[in-house]
ROVEXGU-959014 format. One record per residue (C-alpha): residue number from 1; residue in three letters; x, z, y. Coordinates in Angstrom, 1 decimal. Last residue first. Layout:
<drenpas>
NUM_ALA_X_Z_Y
...
</drenpas>
This chain:
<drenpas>
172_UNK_45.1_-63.4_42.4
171_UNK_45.3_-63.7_46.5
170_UNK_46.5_-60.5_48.3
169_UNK_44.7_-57.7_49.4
168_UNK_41.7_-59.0_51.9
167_UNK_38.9_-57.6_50.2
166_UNK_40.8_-54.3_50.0
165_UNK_37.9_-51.4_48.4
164_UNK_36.4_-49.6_51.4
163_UNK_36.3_-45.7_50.9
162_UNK_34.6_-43.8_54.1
161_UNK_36.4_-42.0_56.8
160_UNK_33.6_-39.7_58.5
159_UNK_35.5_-36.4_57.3
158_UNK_38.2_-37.5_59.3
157_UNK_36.5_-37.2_62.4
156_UNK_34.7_-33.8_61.3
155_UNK_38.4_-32.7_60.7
154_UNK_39.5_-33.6_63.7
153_UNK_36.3_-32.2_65.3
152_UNK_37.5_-28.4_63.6
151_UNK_40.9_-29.2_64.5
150_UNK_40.1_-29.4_68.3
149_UNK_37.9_-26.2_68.2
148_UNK_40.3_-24.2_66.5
147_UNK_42.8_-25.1_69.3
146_UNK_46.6_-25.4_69.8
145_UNK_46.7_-27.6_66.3
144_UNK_45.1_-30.6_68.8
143_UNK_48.0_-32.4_70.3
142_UNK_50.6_-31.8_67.5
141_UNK_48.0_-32.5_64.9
140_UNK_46.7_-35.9_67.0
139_UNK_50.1_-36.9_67.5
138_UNK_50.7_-36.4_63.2
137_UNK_47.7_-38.2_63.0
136_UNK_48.4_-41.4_64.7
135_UNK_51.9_-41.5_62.9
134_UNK_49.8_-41.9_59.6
133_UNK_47.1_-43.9_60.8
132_UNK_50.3_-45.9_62.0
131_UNK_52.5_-45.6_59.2
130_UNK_50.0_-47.0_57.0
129_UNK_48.6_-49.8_59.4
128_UNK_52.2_-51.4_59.4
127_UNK_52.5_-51.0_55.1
126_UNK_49.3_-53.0_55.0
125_UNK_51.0_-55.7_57.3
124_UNK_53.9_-55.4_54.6
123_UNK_51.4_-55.5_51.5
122_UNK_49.7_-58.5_52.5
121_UNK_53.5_-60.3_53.2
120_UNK_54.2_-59.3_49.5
119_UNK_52.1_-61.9_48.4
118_UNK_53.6_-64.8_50.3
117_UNK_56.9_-63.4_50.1
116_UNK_56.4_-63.4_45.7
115_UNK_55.5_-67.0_46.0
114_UNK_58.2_-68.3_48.2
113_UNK_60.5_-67.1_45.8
112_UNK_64.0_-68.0_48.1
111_UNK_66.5_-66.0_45.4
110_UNK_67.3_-63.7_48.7
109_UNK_63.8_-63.6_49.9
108_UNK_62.7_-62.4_46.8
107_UNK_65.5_-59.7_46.6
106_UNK_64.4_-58.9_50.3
105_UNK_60.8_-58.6_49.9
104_UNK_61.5_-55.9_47.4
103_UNK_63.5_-54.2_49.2
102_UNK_61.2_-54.2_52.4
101_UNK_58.0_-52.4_50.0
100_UNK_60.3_-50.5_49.5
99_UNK_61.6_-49.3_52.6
98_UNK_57.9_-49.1_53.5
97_UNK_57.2_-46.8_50.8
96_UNK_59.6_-44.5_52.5
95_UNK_57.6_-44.7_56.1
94_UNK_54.6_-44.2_54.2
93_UNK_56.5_-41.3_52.3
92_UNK_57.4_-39.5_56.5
91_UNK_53.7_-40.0_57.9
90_UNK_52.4_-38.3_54.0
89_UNK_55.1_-35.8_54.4
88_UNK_54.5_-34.7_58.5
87_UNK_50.5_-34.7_57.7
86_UNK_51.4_-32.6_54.4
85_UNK_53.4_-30.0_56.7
84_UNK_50.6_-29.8_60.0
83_UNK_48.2_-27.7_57.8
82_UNK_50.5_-24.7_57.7
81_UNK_52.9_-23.3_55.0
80_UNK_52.8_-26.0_52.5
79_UNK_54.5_-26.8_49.2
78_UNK_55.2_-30.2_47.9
77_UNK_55.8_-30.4_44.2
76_UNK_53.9_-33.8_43.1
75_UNK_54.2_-34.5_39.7
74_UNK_56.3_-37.3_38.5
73_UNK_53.9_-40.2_36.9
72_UNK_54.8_-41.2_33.4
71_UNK_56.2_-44.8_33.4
70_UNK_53.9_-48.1_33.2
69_UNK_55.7_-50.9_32.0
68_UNK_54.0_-54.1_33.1
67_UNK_54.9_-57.3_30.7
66_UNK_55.5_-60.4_33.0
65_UNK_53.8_-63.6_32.3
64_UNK_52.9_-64.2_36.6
63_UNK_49.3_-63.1_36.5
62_UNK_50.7_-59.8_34.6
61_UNK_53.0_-59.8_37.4
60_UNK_50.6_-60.5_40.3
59_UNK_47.7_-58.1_38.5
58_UNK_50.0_-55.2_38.1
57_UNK_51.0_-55.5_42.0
56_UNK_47.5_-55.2_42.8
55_UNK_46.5_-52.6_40.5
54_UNK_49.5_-50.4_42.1
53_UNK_47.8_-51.4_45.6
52_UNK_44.0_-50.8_44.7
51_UNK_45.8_-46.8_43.6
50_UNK_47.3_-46.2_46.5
49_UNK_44.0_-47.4_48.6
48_UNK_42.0_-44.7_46.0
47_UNK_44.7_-42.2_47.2
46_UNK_44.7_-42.6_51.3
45_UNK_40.8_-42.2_50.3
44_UNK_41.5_-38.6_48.9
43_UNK_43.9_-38.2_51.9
42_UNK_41.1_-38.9_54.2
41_UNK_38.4_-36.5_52.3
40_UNK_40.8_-34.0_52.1
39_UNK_41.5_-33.8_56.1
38_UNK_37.8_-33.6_56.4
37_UNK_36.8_-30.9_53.8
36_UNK_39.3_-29.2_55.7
35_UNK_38.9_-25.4_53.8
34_UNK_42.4_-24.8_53.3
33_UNK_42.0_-24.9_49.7
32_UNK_40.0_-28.1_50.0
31_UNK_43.2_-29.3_52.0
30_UNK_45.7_-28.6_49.5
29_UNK_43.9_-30.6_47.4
28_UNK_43.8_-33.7_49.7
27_UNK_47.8_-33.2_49.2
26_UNK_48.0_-33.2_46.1
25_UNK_45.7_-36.1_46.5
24_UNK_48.5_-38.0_48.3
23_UNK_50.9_-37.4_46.1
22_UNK_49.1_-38.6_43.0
21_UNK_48.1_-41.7_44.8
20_UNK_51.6_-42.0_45.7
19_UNK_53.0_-41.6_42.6
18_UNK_50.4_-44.1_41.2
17_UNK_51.9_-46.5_44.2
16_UNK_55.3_-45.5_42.8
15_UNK_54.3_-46.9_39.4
14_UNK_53.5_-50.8_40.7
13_UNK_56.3_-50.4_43.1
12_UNK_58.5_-49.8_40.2
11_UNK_56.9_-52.9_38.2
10_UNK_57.9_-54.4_41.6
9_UNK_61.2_-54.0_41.4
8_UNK_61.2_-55.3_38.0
7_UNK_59.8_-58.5_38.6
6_UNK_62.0_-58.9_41.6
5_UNK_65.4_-58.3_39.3
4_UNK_63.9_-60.4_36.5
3_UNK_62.9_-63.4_38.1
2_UNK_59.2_-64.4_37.6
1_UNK_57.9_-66.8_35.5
</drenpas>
């Protein structure tokens, strides 16, 4: 059985990844709008990961005898003005999630559960890639949003990205 304070901490996670899913196709949305079938297509993937990681985290507790509570899902209410501004939120909530991600690690480091590092460590080499495909496209935005040209093959770049489901997530 789990302990109580990490067990809950990561029924948050477990509801902050929908969040993020949520967010992040809020954000793919914007995108179709925009007409950057590219730029959606990447944050619609960016959502489908969100999602694998909340299932993840369900999994370990349910694995572990814990009850999951799932909460209702706060609606995203990010406006934009340019195509930079979701680039700059998505770089700016990985870097948030990674706090998180941290905290929890923490309380299970701090009551020495061995088991709950081990599977969090999956989710803090995830967290690393995040913030750098993030990070890498807010450089590319600020290198490239000079030129139509430039964020047209951005977006064919992006539009490439194809859906893999984790086969390396963390151990059931």
């Amino acid at each position: 059985m789990l302990n109580e304070k990490v067990a809950k901490l990561i029924n948050e996670q477990v509801n902050k990844e929908f969040y993020s899913a949520y967010l992040y196709l809020s954000f793919a949305d914007y995108y179709e709008d925009e007409g950057l079938d590219g730029f959606a297509n990447w944050y619609v993937i960016q959502a489908q990961e969100e999602m694998d990681h909340a299932m993840m985290m369900r999994r370990y507790l349910l694995d572990n005898g814990v009850s999951v509570k799932l909460d209702a899902i706060e609606k995203p209410n990010k406006v934009f003005k340019n195509i930079a501004e979701p680039l700059d939120a998505g770089f700016e909530h990985e870097q948030y999630v990674t706090s998180l991600i941290n905290n929890i690690y923490s309380a299970a480091f701090d009551i020495k559960d061995f088991k709950t590092m081990q599977f969090l460590d999956w989710f803090i080499k995830e967290q690393t890639e995040e913030e750098k495909n993030a990070g890498d496209l807010v450089k590319k935005m600020k290198m490239f949003a000079v030129d139509t040209k430039t964020i047209y093959m951005l977006n064919s770049e992006l539009a490439a990205r194809v859906y893999t489901p984790s086969a390396t997530g963390p151990a059931k």
